[in-house]
N, C-alpha and C positions, 0 to 999 in steps of 0.2 A: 396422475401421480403427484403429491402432495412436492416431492423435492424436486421436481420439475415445474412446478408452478412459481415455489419459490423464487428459484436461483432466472429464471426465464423474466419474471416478474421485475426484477432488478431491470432489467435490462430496458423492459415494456414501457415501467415507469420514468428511468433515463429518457429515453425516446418521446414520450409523450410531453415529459415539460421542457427539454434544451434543445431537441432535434427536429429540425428541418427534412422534408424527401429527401433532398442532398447529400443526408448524411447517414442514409441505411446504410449504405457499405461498410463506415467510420464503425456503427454502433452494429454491425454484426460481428464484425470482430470482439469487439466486446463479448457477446452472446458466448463466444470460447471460452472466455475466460469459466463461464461454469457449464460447460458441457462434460468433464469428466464426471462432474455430479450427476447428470442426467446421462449420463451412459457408464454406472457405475462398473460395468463388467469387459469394459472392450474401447480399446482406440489409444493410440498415441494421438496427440493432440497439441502438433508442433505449435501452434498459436498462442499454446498456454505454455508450453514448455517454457515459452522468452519471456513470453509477461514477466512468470512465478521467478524463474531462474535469472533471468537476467542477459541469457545467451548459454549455450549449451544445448546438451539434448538430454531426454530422460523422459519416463514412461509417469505421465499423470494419470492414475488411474482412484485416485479420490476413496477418503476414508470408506468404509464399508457403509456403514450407519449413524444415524445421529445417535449418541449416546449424552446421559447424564452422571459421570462421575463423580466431578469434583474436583478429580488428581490435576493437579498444576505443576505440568512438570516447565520447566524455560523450553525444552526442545521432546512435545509430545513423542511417544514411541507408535501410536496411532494414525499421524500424519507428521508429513513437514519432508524435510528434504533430505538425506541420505547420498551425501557426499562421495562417501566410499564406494558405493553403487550407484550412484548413478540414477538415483529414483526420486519422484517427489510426490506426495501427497496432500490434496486440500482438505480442510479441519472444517468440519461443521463445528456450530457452536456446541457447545456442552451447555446443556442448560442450566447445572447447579452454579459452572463458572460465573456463566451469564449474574444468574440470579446475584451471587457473591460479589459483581466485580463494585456494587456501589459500596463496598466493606472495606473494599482492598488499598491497603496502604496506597496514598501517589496517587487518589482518584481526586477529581476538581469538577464542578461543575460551570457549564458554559452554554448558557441559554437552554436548550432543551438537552443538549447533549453531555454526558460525562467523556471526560477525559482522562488516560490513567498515562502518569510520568512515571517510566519508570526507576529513574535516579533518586526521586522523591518513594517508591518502596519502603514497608518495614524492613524486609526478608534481605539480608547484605548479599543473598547470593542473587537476588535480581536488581536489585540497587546497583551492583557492579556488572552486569549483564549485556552482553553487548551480542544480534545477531544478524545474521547479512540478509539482504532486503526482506526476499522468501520466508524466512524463518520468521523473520519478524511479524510479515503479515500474518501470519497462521500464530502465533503466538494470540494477536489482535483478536484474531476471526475467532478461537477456545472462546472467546470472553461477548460475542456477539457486537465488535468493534472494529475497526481496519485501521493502518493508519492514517495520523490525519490530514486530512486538505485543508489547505486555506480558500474559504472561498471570499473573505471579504478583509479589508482590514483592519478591523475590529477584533477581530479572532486573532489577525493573528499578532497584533500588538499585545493582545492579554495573554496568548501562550507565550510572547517573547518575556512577560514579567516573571514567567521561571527559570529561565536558565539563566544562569552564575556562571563565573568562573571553573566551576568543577564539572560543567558542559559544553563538549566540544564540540559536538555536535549531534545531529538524531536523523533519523529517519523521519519522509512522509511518504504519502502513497502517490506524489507526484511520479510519473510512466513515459517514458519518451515511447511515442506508437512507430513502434519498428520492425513490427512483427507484422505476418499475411495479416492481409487486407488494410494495412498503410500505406495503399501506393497510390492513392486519391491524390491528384494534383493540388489540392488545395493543403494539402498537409506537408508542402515543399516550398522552402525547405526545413526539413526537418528538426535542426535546433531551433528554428525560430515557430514551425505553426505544427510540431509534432508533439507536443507537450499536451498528457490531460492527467487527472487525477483519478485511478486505479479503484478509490474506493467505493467513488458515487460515478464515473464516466462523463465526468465532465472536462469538457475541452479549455486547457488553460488560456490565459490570452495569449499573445505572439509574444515572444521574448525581448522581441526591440519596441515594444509599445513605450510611447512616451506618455500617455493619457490611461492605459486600463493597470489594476491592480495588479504587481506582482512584484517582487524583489529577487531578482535575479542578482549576483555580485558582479563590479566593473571590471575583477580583478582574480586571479585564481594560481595554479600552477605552471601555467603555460609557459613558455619563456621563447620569446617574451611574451609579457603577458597578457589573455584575450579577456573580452566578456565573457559571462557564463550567459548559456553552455558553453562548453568548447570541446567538450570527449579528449583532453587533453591525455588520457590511458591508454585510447587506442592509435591516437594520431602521432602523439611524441614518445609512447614509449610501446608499442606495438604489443598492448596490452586487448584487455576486454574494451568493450564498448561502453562510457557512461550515458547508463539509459535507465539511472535512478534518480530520483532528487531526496537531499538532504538538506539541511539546515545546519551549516558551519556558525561557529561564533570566534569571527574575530581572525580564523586562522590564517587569512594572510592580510591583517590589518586592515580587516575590510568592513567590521561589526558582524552583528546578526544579518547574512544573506543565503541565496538559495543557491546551490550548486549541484550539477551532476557530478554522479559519481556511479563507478561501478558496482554492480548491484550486488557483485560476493563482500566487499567490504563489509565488517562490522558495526554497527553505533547501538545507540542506547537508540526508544522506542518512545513516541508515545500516540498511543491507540484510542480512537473517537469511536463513541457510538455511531451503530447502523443499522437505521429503522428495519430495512430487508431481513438483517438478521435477527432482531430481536423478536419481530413477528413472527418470522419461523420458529424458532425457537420459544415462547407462547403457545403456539398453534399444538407442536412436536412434542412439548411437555408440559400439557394442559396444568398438572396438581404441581407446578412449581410456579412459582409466584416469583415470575420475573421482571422488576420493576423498569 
């Protein structure tokens, strides 16, 4: 089955260039994250539930089919999360979107991959658009992109050359692993070695590293105040668990750094290509010319 090859493929490929024997358990959990796709007719799938959601519970039972419309809505009626019930669905790419996204106002290029800001938009109603993690991704995934990782610092000094003063912060597909099958000893503890990035399954470095790349803030809301992470929502204010990462600027006098935060909050987006899906979607929509 071709959406079984895909979404599985993701996962194969993860495995084959970052992963060790060591860490089958790590990168089956992964494998979750697109099993509603491959089991498009049946299964709760508490695994994904946390990814997508953030914590809660809700029946992922994944758009019906891949389709190429066009329609760009900010919050597809085809997939995406449903608040009011309790429901979430995952978005295959739409192939027209795909095809369009190097059109679309707020796109940048960045080595092989485009990147779309969305603050930088034509359209004022996504320029001012803000969604909470889930939504965001599946907003990304319409357009054959996730949000983005940093995997070097290059990247991400030249995505910090867009945001202004009129961004306070954004979404990445940075994931704290705290869902089944995170309970591998080596992922403890958990703010410091349960960090990876969501879009491509790569394991971030530890968060107190003094030598590997990352930019975690010294400073946050805690009070007083920790290093990030610190899940300061669930622990000081008996809130959800932060088990997203975003990108604040400045907010608590700390410049451009990486902070958890809980995964309903809102932010603006910006969404990187992703080879997995762009091939599927290719493959799924041979007479669209997906660049």
């Amino acid at each position: 089955m071709r959406l079984h090859k895909y979404f599985s493929g993701i996962a194969i490929v993860a495995l084959c260039c970052i992963a060790t024997p060591a860490d089958a358990q790590f990168f089956n959990a992964f494998r979750n994250l697109f099993q509603p796709v491959q089991n498009l007719f049946g299964g709760v799938m508490r695994g994904v539930n946390q990814i997508f959601s953030g914590g809660g519970s809700f029946a992922d039972d994944g758009t019906q089919s891949p389709q190429a419309t066009g329609i760009d809505n900010l919050f597809p009626d085809d997939c995406g999360r449903d608040t009011d019930k309790g429901t979430g669905k995952l978005c295959f790419p739409d192939g027209l979107l795909c095809r369009d996204r190097v059109n679309k106002g707020g796109v940048q290029r960045f080595g092989n991959h485009l990147y779309f800001f969305s603050w930088l938009d034509n359209d004022p109603s996504v320029r001012n658009a803000k969604w909470d993690w889930f939504n965001a991704r599946n907003y990304c995934r319409k357009r054959c992109m996730d949000l983005v990782s940093f995997e070097s610092a290059a990247e991400y000094n030249w995505v910090k050359g867009f945001i202004n003063g009129n961004v306070p912060y954004f979404w990445t597909s940075g994931r704290l692993c705290d869902f089944d099958g995170c309970d591998r000893p080596d992922f403890f503890p958990k703010n410091i070695n349960g960090w990876f990035w969501s879009a491509n399954q790569a394991r971030l470095s530890p968060t107190n590293s003094t030598r590997a790349f990352h930019d975690w803030s010294f400073t946050g809301g805690f009070n007083p105040p920790r290093r990030q992470p610190d899940n300061r929502e669930q622990i000081q204010q008996n809130g959800d668990t932060e088990s997203c990462m975003a990108v604040l600027n400045n907010f608590y006098g700390d410049g451009i750094k990486w902070h958890d935060v809980a995964c309903h909050h809102e932010k603006p987006v910006i969404c990187e290509d992703v080879e997995g899906h762009l091939n599927f979607a290719r493959q799924t929509f041979p007479n669209i010319r997906i660049p």
